[in-house]
Every structure is written in C-alpha cells, then in structure tokens.
N, C-alpha and C positions, 0 to 999 in steps of 0.2 A: 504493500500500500504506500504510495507515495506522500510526501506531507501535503502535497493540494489537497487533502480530501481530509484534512484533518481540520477541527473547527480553534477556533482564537485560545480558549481555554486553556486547551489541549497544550498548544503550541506550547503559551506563556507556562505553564507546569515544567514539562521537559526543558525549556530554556535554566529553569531554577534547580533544576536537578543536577546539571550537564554545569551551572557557573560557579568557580569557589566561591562569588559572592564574599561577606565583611562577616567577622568573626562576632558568633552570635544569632546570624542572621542567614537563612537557605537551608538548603541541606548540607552545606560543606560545616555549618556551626561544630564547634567542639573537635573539628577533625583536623585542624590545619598542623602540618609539621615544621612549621617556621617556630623561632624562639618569638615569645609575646614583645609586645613592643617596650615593655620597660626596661627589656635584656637585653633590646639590640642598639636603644639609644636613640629613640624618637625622640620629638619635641615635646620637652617637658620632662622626659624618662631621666633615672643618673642611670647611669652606665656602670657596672659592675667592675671592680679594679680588679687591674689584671696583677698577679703577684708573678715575681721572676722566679723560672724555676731553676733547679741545681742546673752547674752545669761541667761538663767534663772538657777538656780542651786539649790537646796536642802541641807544647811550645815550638817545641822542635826536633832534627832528627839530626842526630850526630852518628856516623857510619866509619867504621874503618874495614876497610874489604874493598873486593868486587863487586859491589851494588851500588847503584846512583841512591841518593838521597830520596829525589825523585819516589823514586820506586819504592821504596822502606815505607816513607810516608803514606802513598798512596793504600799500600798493602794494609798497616793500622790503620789507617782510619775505616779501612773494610769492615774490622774489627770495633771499631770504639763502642756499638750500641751493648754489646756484651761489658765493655770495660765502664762503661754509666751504669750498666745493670748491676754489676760490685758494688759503685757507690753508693746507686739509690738504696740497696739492702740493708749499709751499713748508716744510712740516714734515718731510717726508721727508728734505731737505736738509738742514736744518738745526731740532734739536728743540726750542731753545730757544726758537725766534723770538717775538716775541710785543708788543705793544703797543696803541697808538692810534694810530689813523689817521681822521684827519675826509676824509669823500669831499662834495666841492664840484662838481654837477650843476646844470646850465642845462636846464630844459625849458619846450617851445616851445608854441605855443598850440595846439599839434594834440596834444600830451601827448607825442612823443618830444624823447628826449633830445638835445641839440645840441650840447652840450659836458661833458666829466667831464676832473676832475684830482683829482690828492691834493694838499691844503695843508698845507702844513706840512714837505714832502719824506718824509712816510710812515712805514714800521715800518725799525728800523735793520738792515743786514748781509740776511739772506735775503729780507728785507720786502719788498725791492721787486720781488721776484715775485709777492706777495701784490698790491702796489700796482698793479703791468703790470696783472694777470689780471683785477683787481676795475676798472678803469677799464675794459676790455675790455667785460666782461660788464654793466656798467652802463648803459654807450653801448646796449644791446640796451632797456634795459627801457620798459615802457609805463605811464604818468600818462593820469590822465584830461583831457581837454582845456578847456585855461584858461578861466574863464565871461568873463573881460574879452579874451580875444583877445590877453593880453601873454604874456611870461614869465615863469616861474617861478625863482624860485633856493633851490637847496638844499641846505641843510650838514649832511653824515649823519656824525656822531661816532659809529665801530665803537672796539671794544675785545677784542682777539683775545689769549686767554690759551692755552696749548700744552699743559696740564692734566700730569700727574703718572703718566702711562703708562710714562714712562722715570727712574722715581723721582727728581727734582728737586723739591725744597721749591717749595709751590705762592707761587705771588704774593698779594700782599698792597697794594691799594690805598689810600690813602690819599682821594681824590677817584674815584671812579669816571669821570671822563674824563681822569685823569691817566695818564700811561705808568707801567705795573709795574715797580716796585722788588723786585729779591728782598732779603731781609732774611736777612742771614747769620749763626750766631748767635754771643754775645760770647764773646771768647778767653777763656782762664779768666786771671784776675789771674796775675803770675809771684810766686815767692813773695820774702819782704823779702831783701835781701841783708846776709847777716851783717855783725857792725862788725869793721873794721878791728882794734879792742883793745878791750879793758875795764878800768874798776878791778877790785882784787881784791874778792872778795866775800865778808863778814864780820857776821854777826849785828849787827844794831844800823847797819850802816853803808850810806848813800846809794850808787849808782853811777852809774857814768859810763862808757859807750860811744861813743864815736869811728867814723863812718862816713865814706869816703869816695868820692866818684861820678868818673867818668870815664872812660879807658883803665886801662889795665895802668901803664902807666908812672906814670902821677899816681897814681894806687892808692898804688904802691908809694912813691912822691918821698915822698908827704906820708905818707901810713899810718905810713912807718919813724919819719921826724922827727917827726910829732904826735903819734904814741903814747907817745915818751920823756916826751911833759909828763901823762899823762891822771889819774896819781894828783892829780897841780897842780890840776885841771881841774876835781875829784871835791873836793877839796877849798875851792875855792870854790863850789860847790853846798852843799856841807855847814855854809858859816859861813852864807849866806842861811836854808839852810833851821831855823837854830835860831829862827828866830823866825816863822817859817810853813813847818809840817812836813808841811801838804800840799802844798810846793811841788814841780812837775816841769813839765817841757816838754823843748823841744829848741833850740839855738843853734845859725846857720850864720853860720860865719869865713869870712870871706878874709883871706888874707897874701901879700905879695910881701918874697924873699929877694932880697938885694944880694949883693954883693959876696962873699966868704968863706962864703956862708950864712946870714946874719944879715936878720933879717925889719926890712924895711925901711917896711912901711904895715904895716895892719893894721884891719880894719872888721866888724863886725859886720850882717852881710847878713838875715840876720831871725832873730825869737825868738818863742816863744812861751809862755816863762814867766810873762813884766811883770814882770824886775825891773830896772832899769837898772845898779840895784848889780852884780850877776851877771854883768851882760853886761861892766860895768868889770871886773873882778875877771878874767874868760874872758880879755877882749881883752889884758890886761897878761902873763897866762900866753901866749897866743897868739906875742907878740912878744919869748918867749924860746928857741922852738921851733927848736933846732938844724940844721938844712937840712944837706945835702952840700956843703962849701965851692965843688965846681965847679960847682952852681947858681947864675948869677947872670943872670937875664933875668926882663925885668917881665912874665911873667905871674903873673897874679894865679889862686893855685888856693885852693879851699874846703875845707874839714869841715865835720861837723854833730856834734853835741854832744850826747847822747839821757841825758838826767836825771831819774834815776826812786828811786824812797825805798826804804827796805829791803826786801826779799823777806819775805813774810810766811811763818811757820812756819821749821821750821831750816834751817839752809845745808848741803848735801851738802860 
C-alpha cells in the first residue's frame, strides 16, 4: 500500500514514531543515548571537571649495541600500556606513589630479553610493586635481532606521576629525569612580636623600644630589668641624633649579671645604625641595668634596641 492512500492522521502518527523528537516528548522520550545536557555543557549547565589522570612517560632511550635508539624506543612504547598497568595496580594502594625509575635490560642477539632490573632501587614505599611488575613484564618483551650477533644494553628512564584525581597538588619537576618534588606552599610570615616597653611618646620626641627573644622566663628576667633603663636608652638616641636627625636602626646587647645583680660584661652584638658613639653611650646604660639580686650565673642574655625618630602628625 503506498502512503497516497493513507489519511493525514495516519501520516502525522508515523512521522512521530520515525523522529527523535526533544527529550520528554515523542516516542524517542527517555531513550536518547547522548549524555543530558548538564554533562555536556549547554547554556547555563557547569560542566563536570575533568581530573588528570596518572601518567607513565618514557624520558629516554640510552643504547649501547647494534640497535638504533630509534628502534628501542619504538619497540617500548609497544609495550608501555602493560608498564601503566604496574603503576595503576600499585596506585590503588597507595595514591601518592610516584617517581623515576630507570629500567636497565640486556637483550640478546635473537632480540629477547635476558636480563631486566631497576637501578637505582626504584620508586620509594609502594614503588616497588611498580618495580616487581614492570621487571616482570619486560623480561616478556620482543627487540629486533642484533645485526652484529652481540648484545644489546639498555637504560629506559620512566617517570610515573599519580596525576590529581585524589586532589593533591600536582608535581612539579625541576629536571625531567629527576624524582618529583611536591612543593608545598610558604607558611604565611608570623607577625612581629610586640617590644617588651617603650619610651613614652611625645610630639617632637625620638623612641625607643626594647624587645626581647627567648623563653618566658628570659622574656620576663631581662624585659623587667631593661625596661627600668629604656627612657636612658631613648635618650642616648636622642643626643646622636641632634646632629643627624635621620638617624634610626636597631642595637643588640648582651649582659651578664654577677653577683647581687649587677651587670658584670657587657657587649654590643650588632647594630645597624653606624654610630659607635650610640653604641658607647647604649653599652654604659646597659651596665646599669638592675637585674634580680638572686640572679647571679654567666649566662649571657640579649635585647635589641629599635630606634626610630618622631611619629609624624600628632600623638594620640
């Protein structure tokens, strides 16, 4: 029966039958084998991120014999879906793994293999299932056969990264036959630790801050007793700086208290003002610095000295 003789109905039915038609809608609904549109990245859809998978790599091919490089390469990489098949087994275990491993093959004048090892002792911790498996499967592989009838020797530098599926910052080489370094990124700086005291602070007038490093207990030993001199302190800054008033930096003391408390050396450990005047002038204050009478053992503790010129604008 030909379609003339079929009525409008009819037609429009089979046309619906026969068109994929829009999902939902026809008889194609619910059948379609495309991915849905949110997967494939329509207008308005997010698109599903793609994670990198492992990956296995062949650096290069170092040969000494009758065989072109050429050739060697060619022949492993015939090979390599077996030598990814090692690694991904041993990813399972363990996701990190990942490194260089040079693979060291002797092949014979008929093109099989007669000896394989890893030099070097291989990928570290899970590696050396990677190393078993990949020796394994090597010992199977076929060369062409030697044109001189000797042997062949061959050094296969792989370099197996474990790629970013398990979100770990990817690797980062430095030498492409180097073992991956992860690079972790820097801590943030801490921030400065307040000074122990200050001078007071007064329009027109230089200051001086007193810091000191250590424990708790030095903190407190020398903080109490250095602080009592810091107005001393501020004021030898201030006779220097009448005659270079862009002078600042910072001075680091040491003192050792004797007997009763009384500062019995006394040295100036570095400065970075340049003026020796200053630094005499610090060190003579230094060695009036009151200590706790039952202080009396040589060690020697520090301050630092932070000398800076008036605050500019008014003083709160």
């Amino acid at each position: 029966m030909s379609l003339a003789h079929l009525s409008w109905p009819v037609l429009a039915g089979l046309a619906a039958l026969v068109s994929p038609g829009r999902p939902g809608t026809g008889a194609g609904a619910g059948h379609r084998d495309e991915m849905p549109e949110a997967e494939v990245g329509s207008a308005g859809a997010r698109a599903r991120p793609m994670a990198r998978p492992a990956e296995v790599r062949l650096v290069a091919v170092k040969v000494v014999g009758a065989m072109e490089e050429e050739v060697a390469r060619r022949t492993v990489l015939r090979s390599l879906a077996a030598i990814r098949f090692c690694y991904e087994k041993a990813l399972v275990v363990d996701p990190t793994v990942g490194g260089k491993m040079m693979l060291h093959l002797v092949v014979g004048a008929a093109g099989s293999v007669t000896a394989a090892d890893v030099a070097g002792g291989g990928l570290p911790g899970a590696g050396k299932r990677v190393s078993d498996c990949v020796v394994a499967r090597a010992r199977t592989f076929k060369f062409p056969a030697s044109g001189d009838g000797a042997s062949v020797d061959l050094r296969l530098p792989f370099v197996f990264t474990p790629g970013d599926a398990y979100g770990r910052p990817p690797l980062v080489y430095d030498d492409p036959i180097d073992p991956p370094v992860l690079v972790p990124p820097k801590p943030p700086k801490p921030p400065p630790a307040p000074p122990a005291c200050s001078s007071a602070v007064a329009p027109g007038r230089p200051r001086a801050a007193l810091f000191v490093t250590g424990d708790a207990a030095t903190r407190a030993i020398v903080g109490d007793a250095a602080c009592a001199r810091v107005e001393a302190l501020r004021a030898c800054y201030e006779i220097e700086r009448a005659g270079a008033p862009g002078l600042k930096g910072r001075a680091t003391l040491a003192v050792v208290a004797g007997a009763g408390g009384v500062v019995t050396k006394s040295r100036v450990k570095s400065s970075t003002h340049g003026r020796a005047a200053l630094d005499a002038c610090l060190l003579r204050i230094a060695r009036t610095i009151p200590f706790d009478g039952s202080i009396a053992d040589p060690t020697e503790r520090t301050f630092t000295v932070e000398l800076s010129p008036p605050p500019a604008g008014p003083v709160p």
